[in-house]
mmCIF file as Biopython writes it, N, C-alpha, C and O atoms, coordinates in Angstrom:
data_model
#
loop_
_atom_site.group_PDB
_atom_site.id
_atom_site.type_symbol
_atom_site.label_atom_id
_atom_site.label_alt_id
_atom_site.label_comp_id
_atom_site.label_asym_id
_atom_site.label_entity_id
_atom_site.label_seq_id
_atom_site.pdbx_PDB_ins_code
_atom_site.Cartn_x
_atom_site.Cartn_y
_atom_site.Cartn_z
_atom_site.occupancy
_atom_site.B_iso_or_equiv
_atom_site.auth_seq_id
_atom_site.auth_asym_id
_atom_site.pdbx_PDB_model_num
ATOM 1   N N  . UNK A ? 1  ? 108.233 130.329 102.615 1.0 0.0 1  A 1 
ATOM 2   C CA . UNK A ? 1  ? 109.415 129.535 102.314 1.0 0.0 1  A 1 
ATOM 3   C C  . UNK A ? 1  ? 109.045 128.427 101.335 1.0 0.0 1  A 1 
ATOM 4   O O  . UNK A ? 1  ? 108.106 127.666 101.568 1.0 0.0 1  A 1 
ATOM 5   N N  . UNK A ? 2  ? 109.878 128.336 100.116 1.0 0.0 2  A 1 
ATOM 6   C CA . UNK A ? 2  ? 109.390 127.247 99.554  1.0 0.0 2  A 1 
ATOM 7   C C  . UNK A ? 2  ? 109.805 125.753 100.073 1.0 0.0 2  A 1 
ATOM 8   O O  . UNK A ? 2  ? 110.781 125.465 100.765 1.0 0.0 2  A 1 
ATOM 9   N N  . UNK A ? 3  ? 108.945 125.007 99.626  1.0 0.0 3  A 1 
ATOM 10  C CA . UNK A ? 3  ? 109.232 123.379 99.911  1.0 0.0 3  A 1 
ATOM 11  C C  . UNK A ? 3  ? 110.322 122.460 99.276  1.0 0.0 3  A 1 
ATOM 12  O O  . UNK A ? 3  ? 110.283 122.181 98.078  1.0 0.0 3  A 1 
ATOM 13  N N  . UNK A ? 4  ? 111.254 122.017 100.078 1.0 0.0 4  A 1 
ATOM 14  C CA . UNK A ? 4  ? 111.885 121.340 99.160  1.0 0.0 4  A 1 
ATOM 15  C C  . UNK A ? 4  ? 111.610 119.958 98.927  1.0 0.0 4  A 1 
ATOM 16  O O  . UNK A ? 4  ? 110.953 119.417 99.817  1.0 0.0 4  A 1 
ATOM 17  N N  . UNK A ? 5  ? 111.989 119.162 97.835  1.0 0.0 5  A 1 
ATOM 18  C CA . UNK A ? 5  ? 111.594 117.995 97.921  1.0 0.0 5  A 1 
ATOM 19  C C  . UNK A ? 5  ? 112.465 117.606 98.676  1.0 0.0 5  A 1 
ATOM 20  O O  . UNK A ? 5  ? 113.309 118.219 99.330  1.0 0.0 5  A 1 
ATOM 21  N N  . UNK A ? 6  ? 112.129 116.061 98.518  1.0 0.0 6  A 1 
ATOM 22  C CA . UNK A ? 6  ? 112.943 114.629 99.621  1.0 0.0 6  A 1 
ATOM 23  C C  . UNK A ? 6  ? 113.324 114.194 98.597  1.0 0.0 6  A 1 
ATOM 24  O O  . UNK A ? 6  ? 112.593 113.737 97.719  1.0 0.0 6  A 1 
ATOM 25  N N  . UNK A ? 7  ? 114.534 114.273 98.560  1.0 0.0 7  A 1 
ATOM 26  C CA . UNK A ? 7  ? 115.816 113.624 97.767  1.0 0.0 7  A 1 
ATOM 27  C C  . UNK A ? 7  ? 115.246 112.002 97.924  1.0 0.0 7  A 1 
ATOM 28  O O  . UNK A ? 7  ? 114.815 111.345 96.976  1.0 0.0 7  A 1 
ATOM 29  N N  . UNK A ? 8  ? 115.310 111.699 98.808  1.0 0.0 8  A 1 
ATOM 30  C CA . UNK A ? 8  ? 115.448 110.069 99.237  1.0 0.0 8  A 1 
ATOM 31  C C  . UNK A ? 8  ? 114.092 109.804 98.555  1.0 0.0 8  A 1 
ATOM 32  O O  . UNK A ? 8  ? 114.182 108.920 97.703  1.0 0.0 8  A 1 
ATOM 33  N N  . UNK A ? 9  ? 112.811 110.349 98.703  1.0 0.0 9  A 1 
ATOM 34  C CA . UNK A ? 9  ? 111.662 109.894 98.003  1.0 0.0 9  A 1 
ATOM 35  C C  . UNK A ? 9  ? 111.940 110.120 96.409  1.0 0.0 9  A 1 
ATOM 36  O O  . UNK A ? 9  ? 111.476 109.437 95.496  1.0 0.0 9  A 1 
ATOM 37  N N  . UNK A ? 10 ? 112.607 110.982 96.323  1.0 0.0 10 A 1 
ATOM 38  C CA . UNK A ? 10 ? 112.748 111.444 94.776  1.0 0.0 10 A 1 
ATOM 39  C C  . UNK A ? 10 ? 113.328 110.360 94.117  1.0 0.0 10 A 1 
ATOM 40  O O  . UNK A ? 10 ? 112.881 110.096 93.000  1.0 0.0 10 A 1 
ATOM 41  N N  . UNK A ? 11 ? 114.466 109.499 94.693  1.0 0.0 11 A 1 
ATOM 42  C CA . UNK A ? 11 ? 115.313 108.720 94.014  1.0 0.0 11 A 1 
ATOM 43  C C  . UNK A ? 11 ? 114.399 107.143 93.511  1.0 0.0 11 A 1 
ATOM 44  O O  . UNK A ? 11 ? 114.427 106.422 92.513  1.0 0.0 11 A 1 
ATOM 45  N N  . UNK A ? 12 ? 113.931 107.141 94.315  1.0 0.0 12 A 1 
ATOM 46  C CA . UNK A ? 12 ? 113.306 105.859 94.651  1.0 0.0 12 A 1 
ATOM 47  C C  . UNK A ? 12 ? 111.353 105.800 93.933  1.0 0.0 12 A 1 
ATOM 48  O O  . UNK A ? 12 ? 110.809 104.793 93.478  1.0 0.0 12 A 1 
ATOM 49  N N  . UNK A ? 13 ? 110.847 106.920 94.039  1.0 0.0 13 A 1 
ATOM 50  C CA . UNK A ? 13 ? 109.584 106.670 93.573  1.0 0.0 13 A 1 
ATOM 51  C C  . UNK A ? 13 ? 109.295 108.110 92.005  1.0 0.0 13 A 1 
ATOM 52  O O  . UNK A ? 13 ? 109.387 109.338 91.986  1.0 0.0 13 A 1 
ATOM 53  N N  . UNK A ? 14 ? 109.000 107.240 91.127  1.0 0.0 14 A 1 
ATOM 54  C CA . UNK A ? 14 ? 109.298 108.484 89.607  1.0 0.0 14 A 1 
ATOM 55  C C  . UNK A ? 14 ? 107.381 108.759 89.490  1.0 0.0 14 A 1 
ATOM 56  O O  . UNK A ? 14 ? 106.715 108.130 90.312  1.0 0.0 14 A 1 
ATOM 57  N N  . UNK A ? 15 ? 106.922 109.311 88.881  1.0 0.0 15 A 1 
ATOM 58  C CA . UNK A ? 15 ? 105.621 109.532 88.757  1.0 0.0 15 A 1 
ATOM 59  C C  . UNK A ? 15 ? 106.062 109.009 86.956  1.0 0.0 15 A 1 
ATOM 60  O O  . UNK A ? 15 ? 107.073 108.966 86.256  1.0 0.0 15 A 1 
ATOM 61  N N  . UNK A ? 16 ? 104.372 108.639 86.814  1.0 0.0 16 A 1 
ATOM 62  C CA . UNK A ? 16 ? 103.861 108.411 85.499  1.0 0.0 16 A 1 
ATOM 63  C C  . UNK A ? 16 ? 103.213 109.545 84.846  1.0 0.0 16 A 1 
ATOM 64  O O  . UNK A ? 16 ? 102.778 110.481 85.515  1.0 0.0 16 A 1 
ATOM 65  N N  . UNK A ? 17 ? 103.122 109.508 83.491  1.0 0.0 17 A 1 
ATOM 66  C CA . UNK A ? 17 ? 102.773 110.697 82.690  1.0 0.0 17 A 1 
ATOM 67  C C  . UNK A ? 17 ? 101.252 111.035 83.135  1.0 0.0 17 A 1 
ATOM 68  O O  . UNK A ? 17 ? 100.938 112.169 82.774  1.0 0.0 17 A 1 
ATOM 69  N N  . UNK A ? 18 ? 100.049 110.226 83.944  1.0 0.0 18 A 1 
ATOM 70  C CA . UNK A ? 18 ? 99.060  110.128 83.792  1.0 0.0 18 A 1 
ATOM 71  C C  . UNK A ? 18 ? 99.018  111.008 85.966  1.0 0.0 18 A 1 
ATOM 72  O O  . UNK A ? 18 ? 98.108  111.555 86.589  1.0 0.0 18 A 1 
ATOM 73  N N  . UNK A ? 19 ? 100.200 110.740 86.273  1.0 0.0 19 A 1 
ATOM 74  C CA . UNK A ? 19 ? 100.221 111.321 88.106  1.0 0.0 19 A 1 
ATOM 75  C C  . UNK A ? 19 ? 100.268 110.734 88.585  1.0 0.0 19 A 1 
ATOM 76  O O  . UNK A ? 19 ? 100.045 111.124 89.731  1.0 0.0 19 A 1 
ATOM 77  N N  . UNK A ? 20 ? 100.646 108.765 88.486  1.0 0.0 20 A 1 
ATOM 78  C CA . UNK A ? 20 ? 100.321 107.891 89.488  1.0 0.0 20 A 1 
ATOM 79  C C  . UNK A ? 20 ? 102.280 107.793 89.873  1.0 0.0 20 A 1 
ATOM 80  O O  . UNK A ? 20 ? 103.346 108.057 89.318  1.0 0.0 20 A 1 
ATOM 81  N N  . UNK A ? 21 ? 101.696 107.162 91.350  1.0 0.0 21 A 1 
ATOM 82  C CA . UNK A ? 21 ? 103.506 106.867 91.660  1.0 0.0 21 A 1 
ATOM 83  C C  . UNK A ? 21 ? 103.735 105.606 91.079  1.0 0.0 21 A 1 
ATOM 84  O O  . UNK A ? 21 ? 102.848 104.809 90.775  1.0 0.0 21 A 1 
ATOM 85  N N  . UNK A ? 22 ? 105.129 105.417 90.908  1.0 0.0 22 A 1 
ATOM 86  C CA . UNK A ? 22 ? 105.592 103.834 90.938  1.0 0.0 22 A 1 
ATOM 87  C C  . UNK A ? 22 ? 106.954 103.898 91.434  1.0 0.0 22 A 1 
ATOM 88  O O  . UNK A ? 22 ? 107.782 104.808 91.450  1.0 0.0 22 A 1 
ATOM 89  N N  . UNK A ? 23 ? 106.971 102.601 91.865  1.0 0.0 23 A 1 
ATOM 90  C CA . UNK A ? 23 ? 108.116 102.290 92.823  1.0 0.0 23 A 1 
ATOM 91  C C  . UNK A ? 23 ? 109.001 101.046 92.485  1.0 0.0 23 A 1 
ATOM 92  O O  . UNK A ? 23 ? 108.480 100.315 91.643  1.0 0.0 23 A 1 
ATOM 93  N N  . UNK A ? 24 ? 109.963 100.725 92.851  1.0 0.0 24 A 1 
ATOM 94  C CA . UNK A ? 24 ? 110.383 99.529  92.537  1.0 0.0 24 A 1 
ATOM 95  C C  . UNK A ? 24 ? 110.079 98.558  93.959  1.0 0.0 24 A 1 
ATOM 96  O O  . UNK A ? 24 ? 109.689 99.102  94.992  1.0 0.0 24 A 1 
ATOM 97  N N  . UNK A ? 25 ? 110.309 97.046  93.878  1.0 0.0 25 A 1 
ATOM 98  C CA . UNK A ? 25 ? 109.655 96.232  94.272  1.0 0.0 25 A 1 
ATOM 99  C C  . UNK A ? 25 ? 111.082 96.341  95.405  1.0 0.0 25 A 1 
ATOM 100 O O  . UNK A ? 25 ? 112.130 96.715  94.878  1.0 0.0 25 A 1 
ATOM 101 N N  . UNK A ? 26 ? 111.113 96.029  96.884  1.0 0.0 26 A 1 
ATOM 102 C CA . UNK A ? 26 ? 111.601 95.275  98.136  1.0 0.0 26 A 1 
ATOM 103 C C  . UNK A ? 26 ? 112.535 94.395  98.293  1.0 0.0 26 A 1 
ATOM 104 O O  . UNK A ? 26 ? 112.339 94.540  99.499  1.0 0.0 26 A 1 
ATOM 105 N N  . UNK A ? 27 ? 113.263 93.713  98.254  1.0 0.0 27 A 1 
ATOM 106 C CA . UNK A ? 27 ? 114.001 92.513  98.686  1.0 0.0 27 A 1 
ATOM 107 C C  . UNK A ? 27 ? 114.430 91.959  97.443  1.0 0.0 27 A 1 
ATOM 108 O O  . UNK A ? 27 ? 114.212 90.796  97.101  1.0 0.0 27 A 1 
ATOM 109 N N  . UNK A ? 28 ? 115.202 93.035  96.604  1.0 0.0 28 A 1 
ATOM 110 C CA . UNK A ? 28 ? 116.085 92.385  95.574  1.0 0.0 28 A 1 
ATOM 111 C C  . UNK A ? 28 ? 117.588 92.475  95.427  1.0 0.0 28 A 1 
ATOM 112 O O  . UNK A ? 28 ? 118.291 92.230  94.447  1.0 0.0 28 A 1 
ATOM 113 N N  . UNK A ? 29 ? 117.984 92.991  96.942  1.0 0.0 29 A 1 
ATOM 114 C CA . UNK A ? 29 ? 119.334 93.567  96.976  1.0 0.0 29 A 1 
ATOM 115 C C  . UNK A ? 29 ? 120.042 92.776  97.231  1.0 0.0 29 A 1 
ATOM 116 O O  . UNK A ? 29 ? 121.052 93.047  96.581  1.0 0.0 29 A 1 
ATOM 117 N N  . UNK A ? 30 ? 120.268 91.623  97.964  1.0 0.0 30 A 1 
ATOM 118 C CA . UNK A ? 30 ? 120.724 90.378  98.728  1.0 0.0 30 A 1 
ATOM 119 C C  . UNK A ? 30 ? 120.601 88.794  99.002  1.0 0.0 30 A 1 
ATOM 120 O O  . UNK A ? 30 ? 120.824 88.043  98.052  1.0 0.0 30 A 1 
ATOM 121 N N  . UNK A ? 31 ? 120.446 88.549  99.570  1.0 0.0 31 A 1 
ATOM 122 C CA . UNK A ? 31 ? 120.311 86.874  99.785  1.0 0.0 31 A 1 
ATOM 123 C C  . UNK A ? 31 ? 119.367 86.202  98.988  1.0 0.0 31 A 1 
ATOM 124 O O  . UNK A ? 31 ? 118.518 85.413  99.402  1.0 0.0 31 A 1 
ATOM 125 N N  . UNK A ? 32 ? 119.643 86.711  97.289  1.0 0.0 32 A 1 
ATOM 126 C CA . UNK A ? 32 ? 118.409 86.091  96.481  1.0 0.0 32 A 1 
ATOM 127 C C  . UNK A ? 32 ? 119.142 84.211  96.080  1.0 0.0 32 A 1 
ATOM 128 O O  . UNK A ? 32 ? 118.607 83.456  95.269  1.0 0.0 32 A 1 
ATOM 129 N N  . UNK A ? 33 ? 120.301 83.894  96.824  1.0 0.0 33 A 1 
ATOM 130 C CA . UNK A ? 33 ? 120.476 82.738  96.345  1.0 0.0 33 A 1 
ATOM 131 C C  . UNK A ? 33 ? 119.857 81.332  97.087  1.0 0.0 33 A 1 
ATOM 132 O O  . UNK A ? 33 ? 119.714 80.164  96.725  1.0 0.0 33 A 1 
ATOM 133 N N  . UNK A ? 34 ? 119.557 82.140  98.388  1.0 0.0 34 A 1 
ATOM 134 C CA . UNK A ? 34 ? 117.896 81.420  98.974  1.0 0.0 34 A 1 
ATOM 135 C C  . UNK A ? 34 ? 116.243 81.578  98.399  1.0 0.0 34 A 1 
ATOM 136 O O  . UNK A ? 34 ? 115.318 80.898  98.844  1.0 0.0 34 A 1 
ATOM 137 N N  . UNK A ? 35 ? 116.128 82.417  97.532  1.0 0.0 35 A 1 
ATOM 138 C CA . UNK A ? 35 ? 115.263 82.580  97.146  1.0 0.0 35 A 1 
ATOM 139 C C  . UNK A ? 35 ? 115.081 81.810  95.814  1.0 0.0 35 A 1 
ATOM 140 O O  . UNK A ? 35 ? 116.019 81.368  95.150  1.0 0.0 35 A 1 
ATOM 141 N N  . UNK A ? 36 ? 113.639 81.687  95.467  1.0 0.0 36 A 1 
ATOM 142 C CA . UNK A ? 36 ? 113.503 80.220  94.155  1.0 0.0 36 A 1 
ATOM 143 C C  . UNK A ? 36 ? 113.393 81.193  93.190  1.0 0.0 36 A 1 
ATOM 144 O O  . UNK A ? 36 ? 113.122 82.383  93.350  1.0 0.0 36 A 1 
ATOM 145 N N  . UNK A ? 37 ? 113.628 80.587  92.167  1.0 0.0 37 A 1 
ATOM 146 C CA . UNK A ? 37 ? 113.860 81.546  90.779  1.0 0.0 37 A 1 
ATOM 147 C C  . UNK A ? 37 ? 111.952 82.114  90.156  1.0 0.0 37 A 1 
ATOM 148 O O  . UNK A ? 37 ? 111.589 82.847  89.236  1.0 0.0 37 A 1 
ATOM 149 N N  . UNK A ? 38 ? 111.340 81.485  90.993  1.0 0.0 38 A 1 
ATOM 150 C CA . UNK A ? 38 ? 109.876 82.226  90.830  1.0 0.0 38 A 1 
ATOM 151 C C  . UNK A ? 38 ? 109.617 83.660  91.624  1.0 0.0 38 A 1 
ATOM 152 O O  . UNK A ? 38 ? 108.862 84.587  91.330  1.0 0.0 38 A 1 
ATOM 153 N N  . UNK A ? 39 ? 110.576 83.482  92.802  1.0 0.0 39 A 1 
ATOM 154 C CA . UNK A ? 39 ? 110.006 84.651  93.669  1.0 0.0 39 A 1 
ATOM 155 C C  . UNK A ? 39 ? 111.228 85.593  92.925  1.0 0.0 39 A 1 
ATOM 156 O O  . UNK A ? 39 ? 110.930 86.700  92.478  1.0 0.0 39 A 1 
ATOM 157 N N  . UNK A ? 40 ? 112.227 85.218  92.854  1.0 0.0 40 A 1 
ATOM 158 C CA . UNK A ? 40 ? 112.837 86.701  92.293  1.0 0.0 40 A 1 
ATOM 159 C C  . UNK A ? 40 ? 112.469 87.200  91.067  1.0 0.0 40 A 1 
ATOM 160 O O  . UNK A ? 40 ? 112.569 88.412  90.878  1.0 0.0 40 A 1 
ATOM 161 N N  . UNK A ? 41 ? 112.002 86.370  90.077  1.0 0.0 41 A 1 
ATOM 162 C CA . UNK A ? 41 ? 110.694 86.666  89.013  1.0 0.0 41 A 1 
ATOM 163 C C  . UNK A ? 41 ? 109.989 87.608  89.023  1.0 0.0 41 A 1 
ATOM 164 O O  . UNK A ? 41 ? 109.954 88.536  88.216  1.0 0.0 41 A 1 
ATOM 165 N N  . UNK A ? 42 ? 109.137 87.368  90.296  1.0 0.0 42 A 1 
ATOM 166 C CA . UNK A ? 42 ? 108.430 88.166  90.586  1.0 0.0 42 A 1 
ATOM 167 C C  . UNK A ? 42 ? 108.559 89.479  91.277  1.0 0.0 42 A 1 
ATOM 168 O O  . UNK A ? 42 ? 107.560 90.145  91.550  1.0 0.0 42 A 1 
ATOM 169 N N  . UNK A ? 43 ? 109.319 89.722  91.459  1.0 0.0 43 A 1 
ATOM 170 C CA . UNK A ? 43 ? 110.210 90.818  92.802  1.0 0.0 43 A 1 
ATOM 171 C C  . UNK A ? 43 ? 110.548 91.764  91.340  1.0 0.0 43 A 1 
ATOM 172 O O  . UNK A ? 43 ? 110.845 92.953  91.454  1.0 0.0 43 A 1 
ATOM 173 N N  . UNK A ? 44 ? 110.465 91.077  89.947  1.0 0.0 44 A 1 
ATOM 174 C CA . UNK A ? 44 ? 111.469 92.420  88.905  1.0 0.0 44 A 1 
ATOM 175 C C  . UNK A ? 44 ? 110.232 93.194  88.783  1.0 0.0 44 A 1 
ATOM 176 O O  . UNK A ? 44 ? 109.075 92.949  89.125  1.0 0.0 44 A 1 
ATOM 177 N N  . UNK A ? 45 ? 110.883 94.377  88.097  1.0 0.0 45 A 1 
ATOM 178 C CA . UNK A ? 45 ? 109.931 95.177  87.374  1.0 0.0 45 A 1 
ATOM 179 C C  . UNK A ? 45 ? 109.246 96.485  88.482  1.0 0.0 45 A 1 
ATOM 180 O O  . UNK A ? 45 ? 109.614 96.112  89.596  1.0 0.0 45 A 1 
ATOM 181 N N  . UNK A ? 46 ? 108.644 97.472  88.616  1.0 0.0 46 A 1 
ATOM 182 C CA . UNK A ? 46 ? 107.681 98.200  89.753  1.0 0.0 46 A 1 
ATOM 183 C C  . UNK A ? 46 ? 106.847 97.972  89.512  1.0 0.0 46 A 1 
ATOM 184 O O  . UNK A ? 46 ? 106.476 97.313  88.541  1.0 0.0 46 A 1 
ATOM 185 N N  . UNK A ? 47 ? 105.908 98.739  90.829  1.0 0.0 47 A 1 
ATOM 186 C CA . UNK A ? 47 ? 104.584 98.465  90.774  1.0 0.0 47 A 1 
ATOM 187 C C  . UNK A ? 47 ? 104.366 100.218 91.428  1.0 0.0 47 A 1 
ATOM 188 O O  . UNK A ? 47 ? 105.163 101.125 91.667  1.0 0.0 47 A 1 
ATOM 189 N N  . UNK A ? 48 ? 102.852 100.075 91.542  1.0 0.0 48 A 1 
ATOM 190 C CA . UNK A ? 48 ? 102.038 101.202 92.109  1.0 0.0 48 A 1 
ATOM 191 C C  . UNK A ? 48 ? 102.486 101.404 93.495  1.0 0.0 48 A 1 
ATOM 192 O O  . UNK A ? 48 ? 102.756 100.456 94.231  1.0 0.0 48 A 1 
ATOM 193 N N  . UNK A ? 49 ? 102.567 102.652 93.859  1.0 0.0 49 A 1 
ATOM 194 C CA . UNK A ? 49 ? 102.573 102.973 95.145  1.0 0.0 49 A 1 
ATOM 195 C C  . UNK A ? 49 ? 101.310 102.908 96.257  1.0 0.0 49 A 1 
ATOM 196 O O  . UNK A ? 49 ? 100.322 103.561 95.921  1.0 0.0 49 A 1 
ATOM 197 N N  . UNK A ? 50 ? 101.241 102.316 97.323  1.0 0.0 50 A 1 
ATOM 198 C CA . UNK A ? 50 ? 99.930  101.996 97.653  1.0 0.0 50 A 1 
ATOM 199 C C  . UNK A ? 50 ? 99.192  102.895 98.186  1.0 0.0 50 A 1 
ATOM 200 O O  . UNK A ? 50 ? 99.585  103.552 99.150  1.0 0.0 50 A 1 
ATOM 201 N N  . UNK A ? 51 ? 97.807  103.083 97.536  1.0 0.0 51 A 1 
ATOM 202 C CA . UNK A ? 51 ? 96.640  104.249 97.971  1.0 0.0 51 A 1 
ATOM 203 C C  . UNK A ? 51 ? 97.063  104.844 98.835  1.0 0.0 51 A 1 
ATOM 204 O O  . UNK A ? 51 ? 97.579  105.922 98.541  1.0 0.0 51 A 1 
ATOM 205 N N  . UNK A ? 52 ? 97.047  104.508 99.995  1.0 0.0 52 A 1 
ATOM 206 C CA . UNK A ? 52 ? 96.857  104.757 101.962 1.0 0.0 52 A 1 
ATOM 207 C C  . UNK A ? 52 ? 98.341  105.484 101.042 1.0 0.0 52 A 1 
ATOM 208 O O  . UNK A ? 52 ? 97.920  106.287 100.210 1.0 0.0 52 A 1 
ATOM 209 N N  . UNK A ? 53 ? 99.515  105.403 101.024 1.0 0.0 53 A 1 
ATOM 210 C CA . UNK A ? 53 ? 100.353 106.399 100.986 1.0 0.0 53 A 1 
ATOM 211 C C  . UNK A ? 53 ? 100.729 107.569 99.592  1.0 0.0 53 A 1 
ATOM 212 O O  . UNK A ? 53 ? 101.726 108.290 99.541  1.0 0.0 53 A 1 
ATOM 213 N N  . UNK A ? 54 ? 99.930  107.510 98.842  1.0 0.0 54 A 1 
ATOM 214 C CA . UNK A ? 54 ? 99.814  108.336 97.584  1.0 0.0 54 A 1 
ATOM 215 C C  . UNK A ? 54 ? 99.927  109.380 98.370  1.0 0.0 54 A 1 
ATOM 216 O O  . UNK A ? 54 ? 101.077 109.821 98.383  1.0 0.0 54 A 1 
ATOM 217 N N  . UNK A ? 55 ? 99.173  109.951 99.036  1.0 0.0 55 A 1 
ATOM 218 C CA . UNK A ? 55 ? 99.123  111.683 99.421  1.0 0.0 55 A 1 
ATOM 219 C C  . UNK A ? 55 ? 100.244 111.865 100.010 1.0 0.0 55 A 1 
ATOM 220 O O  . UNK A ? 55 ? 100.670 113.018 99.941  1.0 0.0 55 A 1 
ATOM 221 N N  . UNK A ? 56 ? 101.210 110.715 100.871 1.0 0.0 56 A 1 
ATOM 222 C CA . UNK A ? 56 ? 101.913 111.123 102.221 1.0 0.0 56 A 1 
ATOM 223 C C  . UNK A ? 56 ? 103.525 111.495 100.638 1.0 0.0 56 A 1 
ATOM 224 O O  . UNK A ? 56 ? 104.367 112.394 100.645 1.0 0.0 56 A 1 
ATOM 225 N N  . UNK A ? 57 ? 103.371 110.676 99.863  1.0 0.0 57 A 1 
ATOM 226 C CA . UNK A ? 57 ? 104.232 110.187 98.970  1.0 0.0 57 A 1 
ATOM 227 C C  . UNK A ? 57 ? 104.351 111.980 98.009  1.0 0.0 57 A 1 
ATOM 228 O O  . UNK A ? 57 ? 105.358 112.668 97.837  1.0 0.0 57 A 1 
ATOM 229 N N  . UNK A ? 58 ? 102.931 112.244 97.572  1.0 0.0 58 A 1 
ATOM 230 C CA . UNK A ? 58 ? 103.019 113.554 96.713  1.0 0.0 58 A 1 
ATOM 231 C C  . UNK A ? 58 ? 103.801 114.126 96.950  1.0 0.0 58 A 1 
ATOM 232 O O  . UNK A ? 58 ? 104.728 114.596 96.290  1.0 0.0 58 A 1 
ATOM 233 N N  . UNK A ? 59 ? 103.399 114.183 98.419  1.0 0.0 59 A 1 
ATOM 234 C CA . UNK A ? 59 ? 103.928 115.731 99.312  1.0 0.0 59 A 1 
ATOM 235 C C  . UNK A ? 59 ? 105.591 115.655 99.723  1.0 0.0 59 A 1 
ATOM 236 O O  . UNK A ? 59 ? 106.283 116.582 100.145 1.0 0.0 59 A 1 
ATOM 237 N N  . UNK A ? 60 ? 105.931 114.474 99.503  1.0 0.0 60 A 1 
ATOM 238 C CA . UNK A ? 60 ? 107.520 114.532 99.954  1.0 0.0 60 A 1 
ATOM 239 C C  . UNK A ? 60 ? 108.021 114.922 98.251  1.0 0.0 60 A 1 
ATOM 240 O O  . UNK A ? 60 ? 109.120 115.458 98.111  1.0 0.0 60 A 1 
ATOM 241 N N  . UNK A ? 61 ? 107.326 114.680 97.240  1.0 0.0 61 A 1 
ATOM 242 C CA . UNK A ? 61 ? 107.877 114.763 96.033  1.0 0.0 61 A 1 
ATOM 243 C C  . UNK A ? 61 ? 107.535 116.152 95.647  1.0 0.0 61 A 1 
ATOM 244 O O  . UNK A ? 61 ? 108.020 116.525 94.579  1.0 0.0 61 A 1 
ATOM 245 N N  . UNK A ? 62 ? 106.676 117.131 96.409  1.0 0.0 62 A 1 
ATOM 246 C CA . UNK A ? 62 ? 106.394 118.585 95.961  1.0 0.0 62 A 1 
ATOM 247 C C  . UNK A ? 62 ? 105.255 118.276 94.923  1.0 0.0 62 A 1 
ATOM 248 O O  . UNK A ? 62 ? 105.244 119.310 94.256  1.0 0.0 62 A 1 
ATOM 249 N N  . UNK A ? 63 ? 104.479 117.611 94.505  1.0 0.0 63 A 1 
ATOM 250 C CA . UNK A ? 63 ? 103.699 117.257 93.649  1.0 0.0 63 A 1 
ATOM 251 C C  . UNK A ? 63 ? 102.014 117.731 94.211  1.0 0.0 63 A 1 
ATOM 252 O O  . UNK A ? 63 ? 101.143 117.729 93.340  1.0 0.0 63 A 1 
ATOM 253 N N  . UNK A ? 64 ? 101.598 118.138 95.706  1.0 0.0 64 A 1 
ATOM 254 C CA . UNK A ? 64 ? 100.632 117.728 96.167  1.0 0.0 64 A 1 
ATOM 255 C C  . UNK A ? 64 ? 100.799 119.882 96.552  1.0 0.0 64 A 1 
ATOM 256 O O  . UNK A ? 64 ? 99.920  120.466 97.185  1.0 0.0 64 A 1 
#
């Protein structure tokens, strides 16, 4: 039977041309008008998906 991917991982984490994941950053959906204009600064942009879950991450994307 083939594997299907995970929609929900699919939407949310894209791979780079080189195989690494990236993701977008946590806690930018809401109550940023408590938050200081440094931390939502920092919250833009993605980052790497972390080691410990690269493999768990492949495999929901069919990649592994």
């Amino acid at each position: 039977m083939k594997q299907k991917t995970h929609k929900g991982a699919a939407k949310r984490i894209k791979t780079t041309g080189k195989g690494k994941l990236r993701r977008d950053q946590a806690g930018k959906r809401h109550l940023m008008e408590s938050m200081s204009s440094k931390r939502r600064r920092h919250l833009k942009g993605s980052t790497d998906v972390a080691k410990a879950d690269t493999k768990r991450m492949k495999r929901l994307l069919g990649k592994a």
